[in-house]
N, C-alpha and C positions, 0 to 999 in steps of 0.2 A: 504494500500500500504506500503511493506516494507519501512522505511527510512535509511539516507545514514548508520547510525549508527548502525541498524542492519544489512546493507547488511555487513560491518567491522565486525561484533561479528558473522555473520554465518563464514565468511571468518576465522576468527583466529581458530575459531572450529574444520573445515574442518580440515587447515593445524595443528593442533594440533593430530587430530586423524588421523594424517597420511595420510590424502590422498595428491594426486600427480596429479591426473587427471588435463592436461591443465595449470599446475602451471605455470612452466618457462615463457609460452608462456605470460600467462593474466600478469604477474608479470611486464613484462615488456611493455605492451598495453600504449599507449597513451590515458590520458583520465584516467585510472584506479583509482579510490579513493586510497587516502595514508592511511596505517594502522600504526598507528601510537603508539610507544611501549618505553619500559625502558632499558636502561643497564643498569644491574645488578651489577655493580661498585657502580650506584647510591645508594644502598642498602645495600652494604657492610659489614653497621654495624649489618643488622638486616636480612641478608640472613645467616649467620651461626647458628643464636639462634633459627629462626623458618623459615626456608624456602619457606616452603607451605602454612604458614602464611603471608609474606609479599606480595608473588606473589597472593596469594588471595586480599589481600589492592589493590596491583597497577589491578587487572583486576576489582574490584567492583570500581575504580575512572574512569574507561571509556578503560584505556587502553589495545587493543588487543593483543599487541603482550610480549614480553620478547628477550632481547639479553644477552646471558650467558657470565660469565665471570669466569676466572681459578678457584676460592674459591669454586666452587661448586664441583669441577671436581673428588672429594673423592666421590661422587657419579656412583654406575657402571651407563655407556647410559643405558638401558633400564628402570634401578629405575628414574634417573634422568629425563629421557624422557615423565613417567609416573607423577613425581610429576608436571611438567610443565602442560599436558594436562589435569589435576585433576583442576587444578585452571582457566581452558578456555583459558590461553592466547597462542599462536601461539608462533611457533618458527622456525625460518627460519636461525640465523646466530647465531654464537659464535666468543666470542675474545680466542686467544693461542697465550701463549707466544713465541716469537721468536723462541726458542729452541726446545720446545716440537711440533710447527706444523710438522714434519713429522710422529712424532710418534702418531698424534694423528688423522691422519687421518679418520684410520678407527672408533675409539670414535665416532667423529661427526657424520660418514655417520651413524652408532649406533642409534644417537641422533636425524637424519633424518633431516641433516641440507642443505641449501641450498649452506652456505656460511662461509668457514673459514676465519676470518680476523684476522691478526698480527697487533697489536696495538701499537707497539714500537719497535724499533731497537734498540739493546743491544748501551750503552752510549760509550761504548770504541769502537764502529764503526761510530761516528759521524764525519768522515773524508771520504773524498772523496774513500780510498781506501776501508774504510769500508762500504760506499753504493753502492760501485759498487758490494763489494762480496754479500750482502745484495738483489742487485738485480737478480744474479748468482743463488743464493739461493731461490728467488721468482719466479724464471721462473721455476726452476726442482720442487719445492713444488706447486706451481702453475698446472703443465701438469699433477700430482699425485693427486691433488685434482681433478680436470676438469676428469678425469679417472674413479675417485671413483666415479662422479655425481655431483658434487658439481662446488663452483665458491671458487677461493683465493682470498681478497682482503685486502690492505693497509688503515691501519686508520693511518691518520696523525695530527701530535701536532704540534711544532711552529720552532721546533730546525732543521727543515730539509730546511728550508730558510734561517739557517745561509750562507753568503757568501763562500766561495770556492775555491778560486780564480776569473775566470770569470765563474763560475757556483755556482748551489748549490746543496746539499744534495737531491731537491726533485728533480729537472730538471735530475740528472744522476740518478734517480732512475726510471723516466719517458723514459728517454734516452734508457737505456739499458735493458728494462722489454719487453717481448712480451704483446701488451694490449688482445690478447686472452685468456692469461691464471693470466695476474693481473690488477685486477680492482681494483677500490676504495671505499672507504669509506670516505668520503669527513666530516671533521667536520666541522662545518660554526664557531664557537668560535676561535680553533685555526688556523683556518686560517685568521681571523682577527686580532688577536693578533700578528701575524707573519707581519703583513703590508697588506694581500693578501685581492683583495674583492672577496667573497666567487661565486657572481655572474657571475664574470670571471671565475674563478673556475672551478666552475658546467660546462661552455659552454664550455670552451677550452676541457676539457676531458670526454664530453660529452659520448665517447664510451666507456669509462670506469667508470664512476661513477656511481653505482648500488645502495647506501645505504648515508643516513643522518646523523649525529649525532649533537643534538639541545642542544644548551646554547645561551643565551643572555649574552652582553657586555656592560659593564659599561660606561655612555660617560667619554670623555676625560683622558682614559686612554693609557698610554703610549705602545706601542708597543716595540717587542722586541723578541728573537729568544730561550734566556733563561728559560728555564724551572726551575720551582720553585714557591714557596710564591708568590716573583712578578710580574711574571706572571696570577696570579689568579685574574681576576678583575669578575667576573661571576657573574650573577644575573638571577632570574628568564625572562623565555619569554615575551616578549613587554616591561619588564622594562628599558631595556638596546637600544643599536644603531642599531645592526642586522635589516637590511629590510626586514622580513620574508615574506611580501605579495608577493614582488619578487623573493626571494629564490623559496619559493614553488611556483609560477606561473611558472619557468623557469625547476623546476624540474619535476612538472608538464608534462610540454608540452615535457621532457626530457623521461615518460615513469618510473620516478625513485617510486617506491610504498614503500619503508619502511623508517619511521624517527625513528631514536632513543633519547630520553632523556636522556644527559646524563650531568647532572648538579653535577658536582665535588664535591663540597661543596656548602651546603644551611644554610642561618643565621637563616632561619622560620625551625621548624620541620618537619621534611623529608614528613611525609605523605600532610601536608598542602603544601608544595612545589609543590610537583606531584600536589596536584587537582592544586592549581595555575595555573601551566603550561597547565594542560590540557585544561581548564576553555580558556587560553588564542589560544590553538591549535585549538577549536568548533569556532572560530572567522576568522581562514583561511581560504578563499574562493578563492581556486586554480584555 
């Protein structure tokens, strides 16, 4: 009888070699096993010197999927779509940067992605006037992505719960977005570090959060809205305060199917990290 872990490695397969059959629909099933993958941020150091090398490391440690990120993007889609499915792991989303998501549209659909996500708002729009154009700009890149096939979504860090007056940076970006055409990407780290419990989170925008992104949190570190050094308080999965059995029971029963790792900086060597994390992910029973 297959087990759950191969049914995840035919799965990454599939979507690697491009099929579509039924996607959207199971992706979002209740009940669906989580496939569980890397941001390529995490890699950084070692996705320029051997690409196809590192992405082989993270899929022989267990993991199915890959989430791309800019450094790769000197690559045309088609070569780069190939070294990904060369190494088994699946790929459904990328990160672009604010700037470049309109232009890169057609890239991803290239890349055969499901999901373009903006990972930061340019720093000199961190003011109300600048998240509302930010939002302005998520709804028409948003209805552009949704056109070409695809989904747009927000990955958010901690500076967008700075104060505001009586609002903040995320609530007017929630405010003034259509949730049809902008979801989320929910990180459970910085949303801790921002004050926020991640558990709320997930359920309040439960129609929009489509994607994960996994760090663990150091106890009794301070919180705060700033980005920077100290802000970094991050440690491998289960070492830190994150409720993960709830997280993923909630995301679970939410239908949400991709988690990403995405551990900023690690004190142990990057690859012994990954198994860590993973070692500690074969422990969630959703």
């Amino acid at each position: 009888m297959p087990t759950r872990r191969d049914f995840l490695r035919l799965s990454a397969l599939a979507t690697a070699a491009g099929c579509t059959l039924g996607r959207t629909s199971f992706a979002f099933a209740a009940g669906a096993p989580f496939a569980y993958g890397v941001q390529l941020y995490m890699v950084r150091k070692q996705a320029p010197q051997d690409l196809a090398g590192i992405l082989q490391s993270i899929q022989e440690i267990g993991y199915t999927q890959i989430e791309l990120f800019p450094l790769v993007y000197t690559h045309p889609a088609p070569e780069l779509r190939k070294i990904v499915a060369d190494s088994g792991l699946g790929l459904v989303s990328a990160h672009f940067d604010y700037a470049s998501v309109p232009t890169k549209i057609d890239y991803a659909h290239q890349l055969g992605l499901e999901y373009m996500v903006c990972p930061m708002i340019p720093k000199d729009q961190w003011n109300l006037e600048g998240f509302r154009k930010a939002a302005a700009d998520f709804n028409t890149w948003g209805q552009s992505v949704h056109a070409a096939g695809m989904q747009f979504a927000f990955h958010n860090h901690c500076y967008e719960w700075a104060p505001q007056g009586l609002t903040t940076g995320f609530d007017e970006l929630m405010k003034h977005t259509d949730p049809a055409y902008v979801k989320l990407e929910l990180d459970m780290y910085w949303l801790a570090q921002a004050g926020q419990d991640p558990l709320t989170m997930l359920t309040r925008y439960a129609n929009r959060v489509r994607l994960l992104h996994l760090k663990d949190r150091i106890a009794n570190a301070p919180t705060g809205f700033i980005m920077g050094p100290e802000a970094k308080h991050i440690t491998e999965l289960g070492k830190g305060t994150l409720n993960w059995a709830a997280i993923f029971a909630q995301a679970h029963k939410q239908g949400i199917r991709y988690a990403y790792l995405d551990q900023d900086d690690t004190a142990l060597p990057i690859l012994e990290s990954l198994k860590e994390n993973f070692a500690y992910l074969q422990t969630i029973k959703a």
